[in-house]
C-alpha positions as CSV (number, residue, x, y, z in Angstrom):
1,X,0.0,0.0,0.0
2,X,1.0,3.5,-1.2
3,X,0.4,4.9,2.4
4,X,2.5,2.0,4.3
5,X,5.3,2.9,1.8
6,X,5.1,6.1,2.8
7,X,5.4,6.1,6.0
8,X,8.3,3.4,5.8
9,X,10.3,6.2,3.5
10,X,9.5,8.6,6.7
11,X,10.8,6.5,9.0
12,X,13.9,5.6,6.9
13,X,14.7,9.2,7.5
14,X,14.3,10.1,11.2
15,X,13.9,8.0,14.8
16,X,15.3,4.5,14.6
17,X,14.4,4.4,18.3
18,X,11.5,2.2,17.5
19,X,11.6,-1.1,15.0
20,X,10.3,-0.1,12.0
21,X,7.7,-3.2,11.7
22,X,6.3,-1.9,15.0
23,X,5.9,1.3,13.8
24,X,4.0,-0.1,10.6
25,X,1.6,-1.9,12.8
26,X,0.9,1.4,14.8
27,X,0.3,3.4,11.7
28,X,-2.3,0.7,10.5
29,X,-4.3,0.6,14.0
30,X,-4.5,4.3,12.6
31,X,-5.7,3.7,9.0
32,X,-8.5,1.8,10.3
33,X,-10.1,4.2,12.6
34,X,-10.0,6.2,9.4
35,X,-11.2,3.4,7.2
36,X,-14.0,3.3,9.6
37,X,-15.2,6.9,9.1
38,X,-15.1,6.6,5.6
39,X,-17.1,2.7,5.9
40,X,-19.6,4.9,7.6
41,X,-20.1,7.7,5.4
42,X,-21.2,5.7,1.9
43,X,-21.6,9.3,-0.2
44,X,-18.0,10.1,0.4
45,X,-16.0,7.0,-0.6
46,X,-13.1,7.4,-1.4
47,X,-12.4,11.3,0.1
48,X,-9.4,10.2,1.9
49,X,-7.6,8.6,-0.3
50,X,-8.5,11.2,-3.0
51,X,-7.0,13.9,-0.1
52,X,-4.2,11.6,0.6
53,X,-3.3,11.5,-3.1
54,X,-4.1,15.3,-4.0
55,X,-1.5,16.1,-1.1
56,X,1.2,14.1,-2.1
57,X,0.8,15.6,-5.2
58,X,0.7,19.4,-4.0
59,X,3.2,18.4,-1.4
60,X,5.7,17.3,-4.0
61,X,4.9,20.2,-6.9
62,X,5.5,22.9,-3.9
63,X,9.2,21.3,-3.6
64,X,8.9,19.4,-0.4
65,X,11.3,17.3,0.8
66,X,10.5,13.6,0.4
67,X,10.1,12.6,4.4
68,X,7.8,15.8,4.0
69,X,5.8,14.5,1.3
70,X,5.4,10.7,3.2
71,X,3.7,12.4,6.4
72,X,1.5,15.0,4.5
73,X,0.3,12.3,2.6
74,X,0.0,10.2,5.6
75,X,-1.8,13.1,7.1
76,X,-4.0,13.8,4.2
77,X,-5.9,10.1,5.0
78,X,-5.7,10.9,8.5
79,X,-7.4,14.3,8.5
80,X,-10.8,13.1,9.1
81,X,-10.1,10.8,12.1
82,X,-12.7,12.5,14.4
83,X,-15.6,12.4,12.6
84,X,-15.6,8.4,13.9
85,X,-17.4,10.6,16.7
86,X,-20.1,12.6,14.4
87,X,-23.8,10.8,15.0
88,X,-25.0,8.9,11.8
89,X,-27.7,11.1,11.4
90,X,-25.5,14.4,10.8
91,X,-22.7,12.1,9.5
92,X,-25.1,10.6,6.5
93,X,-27.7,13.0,6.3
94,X,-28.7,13.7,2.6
95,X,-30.2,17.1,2.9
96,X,-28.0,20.4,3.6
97,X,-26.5,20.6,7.3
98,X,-28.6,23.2,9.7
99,X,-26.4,25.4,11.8
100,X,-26.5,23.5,14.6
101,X,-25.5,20.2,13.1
102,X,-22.8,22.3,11.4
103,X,-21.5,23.2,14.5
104,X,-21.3,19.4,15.5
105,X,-19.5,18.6,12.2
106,X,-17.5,21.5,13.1
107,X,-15.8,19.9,16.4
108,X,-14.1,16.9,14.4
109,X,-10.7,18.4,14.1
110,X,-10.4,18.7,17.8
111,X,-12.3,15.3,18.9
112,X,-9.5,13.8,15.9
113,X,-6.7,15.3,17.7
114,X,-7.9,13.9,20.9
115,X,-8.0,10.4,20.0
116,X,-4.5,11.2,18.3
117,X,-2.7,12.7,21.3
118,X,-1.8,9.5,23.2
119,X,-0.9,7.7,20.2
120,X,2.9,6.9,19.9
121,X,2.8,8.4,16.1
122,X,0.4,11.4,16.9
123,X,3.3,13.7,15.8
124,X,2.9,12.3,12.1
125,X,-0.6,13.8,11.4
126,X,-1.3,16.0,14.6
127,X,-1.0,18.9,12.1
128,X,-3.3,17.4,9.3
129,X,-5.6,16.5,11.7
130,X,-6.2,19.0,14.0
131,X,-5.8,22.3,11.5
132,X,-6.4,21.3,8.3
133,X,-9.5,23.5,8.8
134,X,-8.1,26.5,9.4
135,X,-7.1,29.4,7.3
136,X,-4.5,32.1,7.1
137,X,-7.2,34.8,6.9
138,X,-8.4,33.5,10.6
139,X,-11.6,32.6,9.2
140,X,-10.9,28.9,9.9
141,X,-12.0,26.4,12.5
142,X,-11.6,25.3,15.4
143,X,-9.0,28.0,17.3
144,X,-9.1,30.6,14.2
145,X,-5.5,30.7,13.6
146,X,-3.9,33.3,11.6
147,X,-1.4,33.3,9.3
148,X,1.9,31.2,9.4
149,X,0.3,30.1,12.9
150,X,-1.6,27.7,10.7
151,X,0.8,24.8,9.7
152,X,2.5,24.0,5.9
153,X,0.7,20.5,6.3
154,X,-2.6,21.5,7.3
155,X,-2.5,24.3,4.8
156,X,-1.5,21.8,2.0
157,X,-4.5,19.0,3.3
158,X,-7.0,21.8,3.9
159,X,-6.5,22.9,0.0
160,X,-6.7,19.6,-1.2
161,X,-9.5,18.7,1.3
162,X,-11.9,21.9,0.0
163,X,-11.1,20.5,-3.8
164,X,-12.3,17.3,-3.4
165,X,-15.7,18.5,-1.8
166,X,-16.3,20.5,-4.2
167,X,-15.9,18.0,-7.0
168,X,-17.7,15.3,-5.6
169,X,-21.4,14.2,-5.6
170,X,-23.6,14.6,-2.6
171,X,-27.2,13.7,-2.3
172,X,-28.3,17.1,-2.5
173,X,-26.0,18.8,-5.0
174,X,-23.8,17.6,-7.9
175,X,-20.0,17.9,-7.9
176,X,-18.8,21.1,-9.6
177,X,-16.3,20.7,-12.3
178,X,-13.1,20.9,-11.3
179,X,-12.1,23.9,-13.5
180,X,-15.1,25.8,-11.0
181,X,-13.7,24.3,-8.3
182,X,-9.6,25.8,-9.0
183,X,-11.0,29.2,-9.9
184,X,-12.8,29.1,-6.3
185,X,-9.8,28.1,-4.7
186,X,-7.2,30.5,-6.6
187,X,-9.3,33.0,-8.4
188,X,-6.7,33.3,-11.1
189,X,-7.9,31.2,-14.9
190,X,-3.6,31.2,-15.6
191,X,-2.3,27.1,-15.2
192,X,1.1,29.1,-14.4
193,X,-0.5,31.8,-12.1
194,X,-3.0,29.1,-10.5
195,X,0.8,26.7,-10.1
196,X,2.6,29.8,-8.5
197,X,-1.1,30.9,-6.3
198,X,-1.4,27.6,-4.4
199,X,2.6,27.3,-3.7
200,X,2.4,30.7,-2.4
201,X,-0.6,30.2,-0.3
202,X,1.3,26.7,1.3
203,X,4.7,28.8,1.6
204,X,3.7,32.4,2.8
């Protein structure tokens, strides 16, 4: 698996303290809580491993170093981890969120980073986890961080995150196409400009 790989070329480049086959089976107990939200949530199969991918991709095109790209993408499947904790009814609902539920959907970063924090490997995806909803404008969720307070991976998972909801099907609205979707995101039609927009937005 793409993800295992990963995080074995992550490992290959920092702390030995552990054996590495330990480590694998840590960062699988870890892929299956996530498998589990996305097993419960049959309208949005596939979104992690679409976010995983799209990161990787980002990761790499903005010039990270490889261990860099191995735990963003790690992070990128990761993200969602505590929406495990979201009731069914909110979770699979096929009309349009009310406020309220909103504001339940709305507490999954911090609930994710909560199950994550006692977890030897939390440091891998604490990032993608429990910011990848925030924005540099302060506007995000759940501690409104601002600017460079709001860290490269999350910024990187949160992009790719907001593409793939917008492209994909839901119940009650059709995926946009993507070319919508980038000119939402970057507000510039340039391939070049868009390229030089969303590395800028990851870096600065």
């Amino acid at each position: 698996m793409d993800l295992i790989h990963r995080f074995r070329d992550y490992l290959g480049r920092h702390s030995g303290r552990f054996h590495h086959r330990h480590q694998e089976d840590l960062l699988t107990s870890l892929l299956v809580m996530a498998w589990m939200v996305e097993a419960r949530d049959p309208y949005t199969g596939g979104h992690l491993w679409r976010v995983s991918q799209f990161s990787k991709l980002l990761a790499s095109d903005a010039g990270f170093a490889a261990a860099d790209v191995s735990r963003v993408t790690v992070g990128g499947f990761l993200h969602d981890l505590g929406k495990i904790s979201v009731p069914d009814q909110i979770l699979r609902k096929v009309d349009k969120l009310t406020f309220d539920e909103y504001e339940v959907i709305k507490t999954h970063p911090e609930i994710g980073w909560r199950m994550l924090a006692g977890h030897p490997l939390a440091r891998i995806a604490e990032a993608a986890v429990r910011a990848h909803h925030e924005r540099p404008d302060g506007h995000g969720y759940p501690r409104g961080l601002v600017g460079n307070a709001v860290p490269l991976d999350a910024r990187v998972v949160g992009i790719c995150d907001a593409f793939d909801a917008m492209t994909s099907t839901r119940p009650y609205r059709r995926g946009m196409p993507i070319t919508n979707a980038l000119s939402i995101i970057e507000e510039k039609p340039c391939p070049l400009l868009r390229k030089i927009w969303i590395v800028s937005l990851i870096l600065h």
